[in-house]
C-alpha positions as YAML, in Angstrom:
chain: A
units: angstrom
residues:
- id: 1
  name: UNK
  ca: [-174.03, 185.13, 165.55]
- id: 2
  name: UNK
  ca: [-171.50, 185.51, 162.67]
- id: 3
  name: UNK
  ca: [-171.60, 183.69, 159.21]
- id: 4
  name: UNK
  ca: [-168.24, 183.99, 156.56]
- id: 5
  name: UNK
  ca: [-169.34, 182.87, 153.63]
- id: 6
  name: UNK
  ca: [-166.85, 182.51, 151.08]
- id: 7
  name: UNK
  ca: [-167.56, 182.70, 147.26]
- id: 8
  name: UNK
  ca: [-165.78, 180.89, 144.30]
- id: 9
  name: UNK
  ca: [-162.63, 181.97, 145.81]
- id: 10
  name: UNK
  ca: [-159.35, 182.21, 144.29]
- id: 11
  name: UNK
  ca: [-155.70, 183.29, 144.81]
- id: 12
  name: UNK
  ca: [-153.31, 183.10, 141.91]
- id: 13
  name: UNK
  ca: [-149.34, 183.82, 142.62]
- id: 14
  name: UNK
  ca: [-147.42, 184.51, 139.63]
- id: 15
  name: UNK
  ca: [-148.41, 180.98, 137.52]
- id: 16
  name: UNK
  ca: [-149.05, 178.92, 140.56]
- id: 17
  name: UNK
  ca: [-153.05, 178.89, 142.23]
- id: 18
  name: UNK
  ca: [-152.92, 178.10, 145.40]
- id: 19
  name: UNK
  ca: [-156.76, 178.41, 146.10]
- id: 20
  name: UNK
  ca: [-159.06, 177.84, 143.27]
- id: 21
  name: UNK
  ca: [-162.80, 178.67, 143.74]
- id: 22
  name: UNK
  ca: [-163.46, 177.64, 146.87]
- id: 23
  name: UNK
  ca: [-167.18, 178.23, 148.19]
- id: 24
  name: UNK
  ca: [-167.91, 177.35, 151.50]
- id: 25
  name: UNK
  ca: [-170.77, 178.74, 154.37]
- id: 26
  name: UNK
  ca: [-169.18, 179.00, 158.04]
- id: 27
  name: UNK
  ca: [-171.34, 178.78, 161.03]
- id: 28
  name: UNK
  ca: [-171.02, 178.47, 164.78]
- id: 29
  name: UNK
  ca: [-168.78, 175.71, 165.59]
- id: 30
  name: UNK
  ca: [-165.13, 174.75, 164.84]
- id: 31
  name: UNK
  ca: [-164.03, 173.77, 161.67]
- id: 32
  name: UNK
  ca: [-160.86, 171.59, 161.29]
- id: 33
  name: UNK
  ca: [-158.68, 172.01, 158.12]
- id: 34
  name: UNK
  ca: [-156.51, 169.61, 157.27]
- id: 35
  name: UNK
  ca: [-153.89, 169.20, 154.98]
- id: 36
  name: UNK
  ca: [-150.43, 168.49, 153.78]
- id: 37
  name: UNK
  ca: [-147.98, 171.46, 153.82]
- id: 38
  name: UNK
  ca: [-148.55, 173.34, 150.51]
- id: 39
  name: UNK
  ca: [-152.11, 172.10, 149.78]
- id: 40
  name: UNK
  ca: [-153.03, 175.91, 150.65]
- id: 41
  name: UNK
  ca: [-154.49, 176.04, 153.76]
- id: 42
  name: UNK
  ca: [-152.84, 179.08, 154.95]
- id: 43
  name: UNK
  ca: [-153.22, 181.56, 152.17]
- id: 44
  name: UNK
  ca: [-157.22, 180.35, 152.35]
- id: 45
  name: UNK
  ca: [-156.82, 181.31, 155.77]
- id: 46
  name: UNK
  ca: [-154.80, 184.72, 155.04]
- id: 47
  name: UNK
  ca: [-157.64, 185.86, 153.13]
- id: 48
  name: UNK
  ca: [-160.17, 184.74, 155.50]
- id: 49
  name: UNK
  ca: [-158.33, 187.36, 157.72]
- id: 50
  name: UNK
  ca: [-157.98, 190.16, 155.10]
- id: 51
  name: UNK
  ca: [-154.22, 189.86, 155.15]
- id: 52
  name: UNK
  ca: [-154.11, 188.72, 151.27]
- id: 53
  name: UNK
  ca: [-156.80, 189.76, 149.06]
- id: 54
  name: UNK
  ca: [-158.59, 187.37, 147.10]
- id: 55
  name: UNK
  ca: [-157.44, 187.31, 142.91]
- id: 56
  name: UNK
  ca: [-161.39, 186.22, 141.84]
- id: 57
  name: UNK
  ca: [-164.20, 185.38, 144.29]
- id: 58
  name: UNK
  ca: [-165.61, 187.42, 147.46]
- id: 59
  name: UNK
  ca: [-165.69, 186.72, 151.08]
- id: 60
  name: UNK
  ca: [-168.75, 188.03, 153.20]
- id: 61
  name: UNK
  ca: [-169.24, 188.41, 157.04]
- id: 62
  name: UNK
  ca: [-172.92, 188.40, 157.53]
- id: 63
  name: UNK
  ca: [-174.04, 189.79, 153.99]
- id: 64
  name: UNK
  ca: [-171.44, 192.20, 153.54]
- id: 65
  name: UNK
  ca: [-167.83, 191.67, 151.75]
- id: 66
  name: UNK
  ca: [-165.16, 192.07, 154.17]
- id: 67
  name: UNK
  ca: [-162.85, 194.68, 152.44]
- id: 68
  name: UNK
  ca: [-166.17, 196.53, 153.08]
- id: 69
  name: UNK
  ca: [-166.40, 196.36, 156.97]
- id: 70
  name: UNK
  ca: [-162.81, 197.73, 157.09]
- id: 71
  name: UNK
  ca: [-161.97, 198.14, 161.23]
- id: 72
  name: UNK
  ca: [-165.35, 196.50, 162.06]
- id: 73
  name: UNK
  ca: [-164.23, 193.10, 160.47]
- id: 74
  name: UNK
  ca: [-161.12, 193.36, 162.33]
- id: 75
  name: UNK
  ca: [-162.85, 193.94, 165.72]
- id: 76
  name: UNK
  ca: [-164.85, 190.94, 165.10]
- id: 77
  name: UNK
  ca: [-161.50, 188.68, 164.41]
- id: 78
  name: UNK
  ca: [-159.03, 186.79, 166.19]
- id: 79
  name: UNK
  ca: [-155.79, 185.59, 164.50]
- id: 80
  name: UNK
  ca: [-153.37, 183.29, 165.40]
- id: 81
  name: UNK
  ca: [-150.59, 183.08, 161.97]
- id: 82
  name: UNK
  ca: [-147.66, 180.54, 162.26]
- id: 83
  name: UNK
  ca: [-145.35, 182.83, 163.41]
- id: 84
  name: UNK
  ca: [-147.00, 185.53, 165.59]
- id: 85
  name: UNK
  ca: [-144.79, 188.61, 166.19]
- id: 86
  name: UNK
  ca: [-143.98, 189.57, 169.90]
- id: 87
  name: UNK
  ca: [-141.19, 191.93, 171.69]
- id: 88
  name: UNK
  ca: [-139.21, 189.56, 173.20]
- id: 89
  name: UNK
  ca: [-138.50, 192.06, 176.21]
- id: 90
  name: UNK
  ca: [-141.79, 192.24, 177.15]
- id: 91
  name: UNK
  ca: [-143.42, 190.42, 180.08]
- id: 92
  name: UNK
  ca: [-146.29, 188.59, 178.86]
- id: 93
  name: UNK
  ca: [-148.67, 191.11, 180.72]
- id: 94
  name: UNK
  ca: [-147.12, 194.17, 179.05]
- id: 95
  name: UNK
  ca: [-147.21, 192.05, 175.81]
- id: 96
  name: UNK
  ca: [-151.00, 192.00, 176.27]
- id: 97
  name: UNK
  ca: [-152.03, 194.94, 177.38]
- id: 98
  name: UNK
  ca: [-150.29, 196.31, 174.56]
- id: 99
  name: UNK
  ca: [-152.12, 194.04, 172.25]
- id: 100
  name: UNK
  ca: [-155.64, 195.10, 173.55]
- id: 101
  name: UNK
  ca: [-155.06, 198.61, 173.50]
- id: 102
  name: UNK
  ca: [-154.13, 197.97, 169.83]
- id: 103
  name: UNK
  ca: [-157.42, 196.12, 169.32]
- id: 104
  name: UNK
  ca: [-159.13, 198.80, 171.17]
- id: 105
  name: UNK
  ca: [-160.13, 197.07, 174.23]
- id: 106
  name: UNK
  ca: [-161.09, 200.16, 176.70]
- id: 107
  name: UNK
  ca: [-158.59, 200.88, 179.11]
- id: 108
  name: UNK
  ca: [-160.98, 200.36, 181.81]
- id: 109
  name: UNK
  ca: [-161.91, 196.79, 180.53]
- id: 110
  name: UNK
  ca: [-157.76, 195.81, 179.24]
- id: 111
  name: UNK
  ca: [-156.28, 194.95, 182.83]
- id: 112
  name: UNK
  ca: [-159.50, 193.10, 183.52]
- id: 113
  name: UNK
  ca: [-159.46, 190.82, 180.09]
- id: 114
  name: UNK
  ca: [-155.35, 190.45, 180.03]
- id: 115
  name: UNK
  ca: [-155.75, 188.52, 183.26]
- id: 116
  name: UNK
  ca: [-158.97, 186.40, 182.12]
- id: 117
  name: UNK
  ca: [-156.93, 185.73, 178.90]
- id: 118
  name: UNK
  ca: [-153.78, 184.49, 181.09]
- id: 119
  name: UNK
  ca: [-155.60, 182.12, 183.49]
- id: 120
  name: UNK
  ca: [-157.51, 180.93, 180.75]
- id: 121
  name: UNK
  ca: [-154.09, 179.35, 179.07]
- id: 122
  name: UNK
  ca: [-152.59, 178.47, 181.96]
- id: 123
  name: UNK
  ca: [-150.06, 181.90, 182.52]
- id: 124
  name: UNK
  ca: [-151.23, 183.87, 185.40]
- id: 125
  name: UNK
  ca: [-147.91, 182.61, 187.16]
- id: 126
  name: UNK
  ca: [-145.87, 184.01, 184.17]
- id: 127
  name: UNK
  ca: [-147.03, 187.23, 183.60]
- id: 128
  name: UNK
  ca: [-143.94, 189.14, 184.71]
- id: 129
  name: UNK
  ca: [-141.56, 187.04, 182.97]
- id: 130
  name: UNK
  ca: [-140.03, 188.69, 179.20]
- id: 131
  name: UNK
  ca: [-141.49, 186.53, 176.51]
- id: 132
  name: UNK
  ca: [-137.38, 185.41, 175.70]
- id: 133
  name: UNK
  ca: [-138.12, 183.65, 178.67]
- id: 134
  name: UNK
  ca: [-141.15, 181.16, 177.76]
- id: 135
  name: UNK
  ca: [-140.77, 177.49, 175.76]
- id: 136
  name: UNK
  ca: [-142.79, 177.13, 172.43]
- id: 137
  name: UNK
  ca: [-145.65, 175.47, 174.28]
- id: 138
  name: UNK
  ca: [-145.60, 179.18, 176.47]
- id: 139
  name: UNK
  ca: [-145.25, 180.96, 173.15]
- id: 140
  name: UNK
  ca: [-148.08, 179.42, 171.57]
- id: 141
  name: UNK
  ca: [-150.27, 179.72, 174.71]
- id: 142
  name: UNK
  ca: [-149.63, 183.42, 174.83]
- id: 143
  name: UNK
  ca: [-150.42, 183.32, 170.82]
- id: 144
  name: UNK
  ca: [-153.91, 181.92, 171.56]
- id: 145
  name: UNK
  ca: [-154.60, 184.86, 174.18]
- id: 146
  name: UNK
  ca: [-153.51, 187.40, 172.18]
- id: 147
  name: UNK
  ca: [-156.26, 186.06, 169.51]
- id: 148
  name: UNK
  ca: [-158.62, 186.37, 171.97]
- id: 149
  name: UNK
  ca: [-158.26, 189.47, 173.20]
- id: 150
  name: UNK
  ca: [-160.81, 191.44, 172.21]
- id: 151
  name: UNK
  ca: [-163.44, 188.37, 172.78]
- id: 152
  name: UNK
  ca: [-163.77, 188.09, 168.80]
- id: 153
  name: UNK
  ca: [-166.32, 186.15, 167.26]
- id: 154
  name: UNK
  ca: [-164.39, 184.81, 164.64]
- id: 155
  name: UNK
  ca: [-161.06, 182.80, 165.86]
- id: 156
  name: UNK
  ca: [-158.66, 181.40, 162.64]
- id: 157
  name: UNK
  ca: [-155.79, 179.90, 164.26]
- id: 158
  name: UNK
  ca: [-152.71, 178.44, 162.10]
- id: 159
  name: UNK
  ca: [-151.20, 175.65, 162.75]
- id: 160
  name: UNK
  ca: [-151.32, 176.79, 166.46]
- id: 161
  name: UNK
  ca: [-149.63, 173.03, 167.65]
- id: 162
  name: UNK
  ca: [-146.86, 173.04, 165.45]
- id: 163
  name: UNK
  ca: [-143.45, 171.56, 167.37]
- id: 164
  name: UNK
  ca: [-145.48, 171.21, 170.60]
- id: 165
  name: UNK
  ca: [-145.26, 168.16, 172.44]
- id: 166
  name: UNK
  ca: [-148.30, 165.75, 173.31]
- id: 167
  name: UNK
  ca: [-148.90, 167.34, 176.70]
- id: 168
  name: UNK
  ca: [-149.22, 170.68, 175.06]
- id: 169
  name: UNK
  ca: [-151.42, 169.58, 172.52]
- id: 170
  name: UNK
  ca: [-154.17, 168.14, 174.81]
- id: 171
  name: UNK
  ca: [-153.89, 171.44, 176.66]
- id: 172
  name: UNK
  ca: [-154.66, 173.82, 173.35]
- id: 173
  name: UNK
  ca: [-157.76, 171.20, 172.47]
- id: 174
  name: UNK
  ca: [-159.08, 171.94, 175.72]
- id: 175
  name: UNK
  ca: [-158.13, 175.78, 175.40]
- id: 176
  name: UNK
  ca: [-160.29, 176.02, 172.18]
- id: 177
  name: UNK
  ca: [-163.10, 173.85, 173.30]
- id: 178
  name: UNK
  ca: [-163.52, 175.51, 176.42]
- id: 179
  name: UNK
  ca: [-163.81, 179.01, 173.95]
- id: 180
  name: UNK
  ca: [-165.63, 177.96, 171.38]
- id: 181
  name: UNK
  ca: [-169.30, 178.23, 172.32]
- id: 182
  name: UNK
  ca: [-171.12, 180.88, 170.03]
- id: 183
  name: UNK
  ca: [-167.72, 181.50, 167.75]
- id: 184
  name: UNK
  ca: [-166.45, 180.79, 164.48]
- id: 185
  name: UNK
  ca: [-162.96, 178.95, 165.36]
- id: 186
  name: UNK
  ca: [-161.13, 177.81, 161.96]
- id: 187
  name: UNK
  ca: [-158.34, 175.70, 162.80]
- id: 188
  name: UNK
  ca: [-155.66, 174.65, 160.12]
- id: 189
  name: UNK
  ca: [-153.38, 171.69, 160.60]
- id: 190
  name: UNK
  ca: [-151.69, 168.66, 159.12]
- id: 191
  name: UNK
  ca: [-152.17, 167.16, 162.71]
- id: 192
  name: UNK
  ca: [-155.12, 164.73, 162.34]
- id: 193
  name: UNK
  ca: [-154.97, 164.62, 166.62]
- id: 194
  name: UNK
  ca: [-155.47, 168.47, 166.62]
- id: 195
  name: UNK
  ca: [-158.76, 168.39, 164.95]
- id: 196
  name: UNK
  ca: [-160.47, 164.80, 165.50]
- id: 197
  name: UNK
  ca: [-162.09, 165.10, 168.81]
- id: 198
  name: UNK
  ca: [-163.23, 168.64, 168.94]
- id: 199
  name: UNK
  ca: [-164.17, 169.83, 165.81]
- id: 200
  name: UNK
  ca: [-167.51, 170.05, 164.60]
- id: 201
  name: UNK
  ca: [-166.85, 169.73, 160.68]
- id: 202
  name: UNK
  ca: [-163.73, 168.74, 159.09]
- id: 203
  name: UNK
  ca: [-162.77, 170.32, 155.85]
- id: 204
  name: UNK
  ca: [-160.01, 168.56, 153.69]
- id: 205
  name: UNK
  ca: [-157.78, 170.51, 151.43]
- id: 206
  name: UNK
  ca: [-155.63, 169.57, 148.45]
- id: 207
  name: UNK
  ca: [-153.85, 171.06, 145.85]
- id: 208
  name: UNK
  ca: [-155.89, 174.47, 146.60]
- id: 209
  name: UNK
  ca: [-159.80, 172.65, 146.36]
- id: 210
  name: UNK
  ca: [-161.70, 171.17, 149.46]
- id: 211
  name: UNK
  ca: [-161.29, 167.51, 148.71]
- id: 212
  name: UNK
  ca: [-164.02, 166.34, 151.38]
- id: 213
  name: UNK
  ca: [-165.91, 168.54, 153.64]
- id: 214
  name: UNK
  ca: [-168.40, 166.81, 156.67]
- id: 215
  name: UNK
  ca: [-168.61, 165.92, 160.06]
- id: 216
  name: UNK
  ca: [-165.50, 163.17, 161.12]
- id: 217
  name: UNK
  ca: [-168.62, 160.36, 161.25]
- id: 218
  name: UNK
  ca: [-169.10, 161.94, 157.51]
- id: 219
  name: UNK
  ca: [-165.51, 161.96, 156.26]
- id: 220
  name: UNK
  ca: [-164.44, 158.79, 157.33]
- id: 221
  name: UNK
  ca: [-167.63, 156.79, 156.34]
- id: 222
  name: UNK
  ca: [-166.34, 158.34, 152.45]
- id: 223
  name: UNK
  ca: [-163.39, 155.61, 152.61]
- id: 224
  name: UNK
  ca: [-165.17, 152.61, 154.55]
- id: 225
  name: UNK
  ca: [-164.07, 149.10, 152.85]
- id: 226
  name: UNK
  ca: [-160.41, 150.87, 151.77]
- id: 227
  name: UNK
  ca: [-159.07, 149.84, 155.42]
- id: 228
  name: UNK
  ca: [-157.58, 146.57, 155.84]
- id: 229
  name: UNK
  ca: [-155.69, 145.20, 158.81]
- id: 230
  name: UNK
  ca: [-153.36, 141.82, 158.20]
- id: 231
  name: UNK
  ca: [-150.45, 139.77, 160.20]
- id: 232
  name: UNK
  ca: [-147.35, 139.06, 157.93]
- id: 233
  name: UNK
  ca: [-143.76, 137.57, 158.48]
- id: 234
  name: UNK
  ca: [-141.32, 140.28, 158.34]
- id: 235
  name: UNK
  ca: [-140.34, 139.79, 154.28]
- id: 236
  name: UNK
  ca: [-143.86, 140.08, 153.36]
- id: 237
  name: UNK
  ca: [-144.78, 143.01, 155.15]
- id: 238
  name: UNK
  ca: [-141.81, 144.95, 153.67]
- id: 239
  name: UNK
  ca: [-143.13, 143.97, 150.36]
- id: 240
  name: UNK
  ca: [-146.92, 145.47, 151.30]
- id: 241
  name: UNK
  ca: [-145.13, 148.15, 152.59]
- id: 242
  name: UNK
  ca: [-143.85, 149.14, 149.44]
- id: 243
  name: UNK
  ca: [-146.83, 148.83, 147.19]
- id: 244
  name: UNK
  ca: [-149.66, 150.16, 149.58]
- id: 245
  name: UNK
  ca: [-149.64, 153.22, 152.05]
- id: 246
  name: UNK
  ca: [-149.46, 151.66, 155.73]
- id: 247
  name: UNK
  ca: [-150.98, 153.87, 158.12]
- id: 248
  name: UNK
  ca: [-149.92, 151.69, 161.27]
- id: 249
  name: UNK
  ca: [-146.77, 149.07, 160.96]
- id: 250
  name: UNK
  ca: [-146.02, 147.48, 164.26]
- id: 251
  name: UNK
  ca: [-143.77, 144.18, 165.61]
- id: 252
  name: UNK
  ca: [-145.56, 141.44, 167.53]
- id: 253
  name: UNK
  ca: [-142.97, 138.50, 167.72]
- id: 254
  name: UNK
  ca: [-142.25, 137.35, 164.93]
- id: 255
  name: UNK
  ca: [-144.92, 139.08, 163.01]
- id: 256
  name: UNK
  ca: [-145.83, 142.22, 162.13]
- id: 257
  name: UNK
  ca: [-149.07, 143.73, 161.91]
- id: 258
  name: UNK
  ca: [-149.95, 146.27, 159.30]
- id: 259
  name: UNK
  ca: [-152.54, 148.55, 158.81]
- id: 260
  name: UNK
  ca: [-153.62, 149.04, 155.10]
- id: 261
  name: UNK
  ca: [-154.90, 151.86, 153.26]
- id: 262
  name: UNK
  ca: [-156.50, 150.66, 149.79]
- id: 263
  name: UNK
  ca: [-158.85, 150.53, 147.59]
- id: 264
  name: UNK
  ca: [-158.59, 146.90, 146.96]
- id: 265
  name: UNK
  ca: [-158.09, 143.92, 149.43]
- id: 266
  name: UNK
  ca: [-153.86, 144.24, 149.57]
- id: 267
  name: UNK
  ca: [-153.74, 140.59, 149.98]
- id: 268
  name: UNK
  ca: [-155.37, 137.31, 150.49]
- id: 269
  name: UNK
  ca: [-156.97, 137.16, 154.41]
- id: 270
  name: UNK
  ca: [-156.77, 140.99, 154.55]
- id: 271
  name: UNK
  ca: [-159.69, 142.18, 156.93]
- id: 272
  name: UNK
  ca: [-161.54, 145.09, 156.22]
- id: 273
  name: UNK
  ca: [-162.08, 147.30, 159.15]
- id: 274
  name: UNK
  ca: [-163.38, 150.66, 160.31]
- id: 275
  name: UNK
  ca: [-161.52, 153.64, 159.34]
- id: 276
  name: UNK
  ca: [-160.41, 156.55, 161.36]
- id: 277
  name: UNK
  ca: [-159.03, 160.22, 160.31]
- id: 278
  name: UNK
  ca: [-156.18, 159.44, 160.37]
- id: 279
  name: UNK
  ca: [-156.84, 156.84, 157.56]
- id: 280
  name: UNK
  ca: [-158.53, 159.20, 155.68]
- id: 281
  name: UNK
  ca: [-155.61, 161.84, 156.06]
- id: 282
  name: UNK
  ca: [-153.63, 159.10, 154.18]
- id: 283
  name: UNK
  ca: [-156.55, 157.53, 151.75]
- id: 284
  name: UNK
  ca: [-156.51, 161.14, 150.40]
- id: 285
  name: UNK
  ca: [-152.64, 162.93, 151.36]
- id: 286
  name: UNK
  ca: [-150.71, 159.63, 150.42]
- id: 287
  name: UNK
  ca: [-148.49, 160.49, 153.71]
- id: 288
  name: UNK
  ca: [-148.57, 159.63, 156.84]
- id: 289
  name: UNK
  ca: [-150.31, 161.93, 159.60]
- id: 290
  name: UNK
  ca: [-147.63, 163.85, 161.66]
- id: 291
  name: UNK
  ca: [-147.82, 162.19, 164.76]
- id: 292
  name: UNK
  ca: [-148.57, 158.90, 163.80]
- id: 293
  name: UNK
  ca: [-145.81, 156.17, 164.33]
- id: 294
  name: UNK
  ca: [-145.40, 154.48, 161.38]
- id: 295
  name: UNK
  ca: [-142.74, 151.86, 161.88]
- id: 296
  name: UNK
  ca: [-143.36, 150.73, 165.70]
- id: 297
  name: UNK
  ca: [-139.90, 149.04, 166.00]
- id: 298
  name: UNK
  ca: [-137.80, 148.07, 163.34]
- id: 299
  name: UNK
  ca: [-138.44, 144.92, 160.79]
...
C-alpha cells in the first residue's frame, strides 16, 4: 500500500510562492482538494507528480524521495493534468495502446487492459472513432483511462470535471469510486459537488497553505453557528446581499429566502442552521462554489 508524504514543501516562482511549506501524510483513500483558481492547487499537484520540482521541502513515496525512485515512481503513478495531450487522429483504442506501451504495459497484457480501461468509462462503443471526434465529457473519460493505464497506485487527477455538464459529473464520481479501493486518488477542484460525497478527507487550499484539512463531517463542523437562513422582502435582501456572502438566494412570492454565511447573526430572526461544503467553500473562498445557483430568479 503506498504512502506520499510530503515535507515542508515549497515552490517559489520568480517573487510569487505559490506553495509554502506544506506537510501533509497521504494514505489509502481519496483526498479532495479544493480551492479557488490560483490558491495553488495545481503546482502542489505538479510536484506531487514530479513534473515541477519542489524550491525547499521533500516529497517521499514510502520512505524514499521521489526524484530518487526515478521510472519506478512513474510506474506507480497515474496523471490526469488539465489539459491532457492526445493525437487527435487517433481512435481512442490506438490512443491507448499507445499510451500503455509508453507506460510499459507488456504487449501481451496492453490489448487486454485498453479494453478494461474503455468499458470501465463508458467507451467500448467508441473505440474506433479519432479522438477529433469525441465531446469534452468523451475527452475527459478517455483522460481518466489513460491515468489508469498501467493500474497505478497513486491517481492525481486535475480538475478532471472542468466544463462538463451535471450528467457527466455524476458519471466521473462513480468512475473514481468504483477505482479507488487500495489507491491513493488526489483530486483537485473548485467544484464542491466533485468532492463532497466520495472523498474520504477534504483538504482546503488558500493562498498556497492548507487552510483546513479533515473528513467533510470534520470541515464543516469548523464553521457550525456561521450559517444562517432568513425570509426578507425583496429591498432587504439586496441590502444583506451586499454586506454578507449569500451562499443560496432564491424567490418565493413575494419573498426571498437567503442563505447566510457569517460569523455573526446578519440580522434580527436570522436562524442558525447546519452547514454544508459548500458553505464552507464560501466561509473560507469568499466566492461562491461553481455550480451553485446563486440568484434563483431575479429580485
Amino acid at each position: 500500500m503506498p504512502e506520499l508524504r510530503l515535507d515542508r514543501v515549497t515552490k517559489q516562482f520568480k517573487n510569487k510562492i505559490a506553495v509554502e511549506r506544506v506537510s501533509l501524510c497521504l494514505k489509502e483513500g481519496v483526498y479532495g482538494f479544493l480551492g479557488a483558481n490560483g490558491a495553488g492547487k495545481t503546482t502542489l499537484l505538479r510536484m506531487l507528480c514530479g513534473v515541477l520540482k519542489p524550491t525547499a521541502g521533500e516529497i517521499f513515496c514510502n520512505g524514499t524521495e521521489i526524484g530518487k525512485l526515478g521510472g519506478d515512481y512513474r510506474y506507480l503513478l497515474g496523471y490526469l493534468p488539465q489539459d491532457f495531450g492526445y493525437y487527435p487522429d487517433f481512435t481512442a483504442k490506438r490512443y491507448l495502446m499507445y499510451l500503455a506501451a509508453c507506460k510499459g504495459v507488456p504487449n501481451e497484457l496492453a490489448g487486454e487492459k485498453v479494453q478494461e480501461m474503455l468499458r470501465l468509462v463508458g467507451l467500448e462503443g467508441e473505440q474506433k472513432a479519432k479522438i477529433k471526434t469525441f465531446s469534452g465529457g468523451m475527452l475527459r473519460r478517455l483522460g481518466i483511462a489513460q491515468a489508469l493505464l498501467n493500474d497505478p497506485e497513486i491517481v492525481v487527477l486535475d480538475e478532471p470535471t472542468s466544463g462538463l455538464d451535471p450528467k457527466e459529473r455524476i458519471r466521473f464520481r462513480n468512475i473514481i469510486s468504483a477505482m479507488s479501493k487500495g489507491r491513493i486518488v488526489i483530486l483537485s477542484t473548485h467544484i464542491v459537488s466533485d468532492v463532497e460525497f466520495i472523498a474520504d478527507e477534504i483538504l482546503l487550499m488558500k493562498e498556497g497553505h492548507i487552510e483546513k484539512q479533515g473528513s467533510v463531517d470534520t470541515v464543516t463542523e469548523s464553521i457550525r453557528g456561521k450559517v444562517w437562513e432568513y425570509e426578507a422582502k425583496q429591498e432587504e435582501a439586496l441590502r444583506l446581499n451586499d454586506r454578507f456572502p449569500v451562499s443560496n438566494l432564491k424567490n418565493q412570492g413575494d419573498r426571498v429566502h437567503l442563505r447566510i454565511v457569517s460569523d455573526i447573526c446578519p440580522c434580527e430572526g436570522a436562524m442558525s442552521v447546519s452547514p454544508g461544503l459548500e458553505d464552507v467553500y464560501l466561509y473560507y473562498f469568499e466566492e461562491v462554489p461553481e455550480h451553485v445557483d446563486h440568484m434563483e430568479g431575479r429580485i
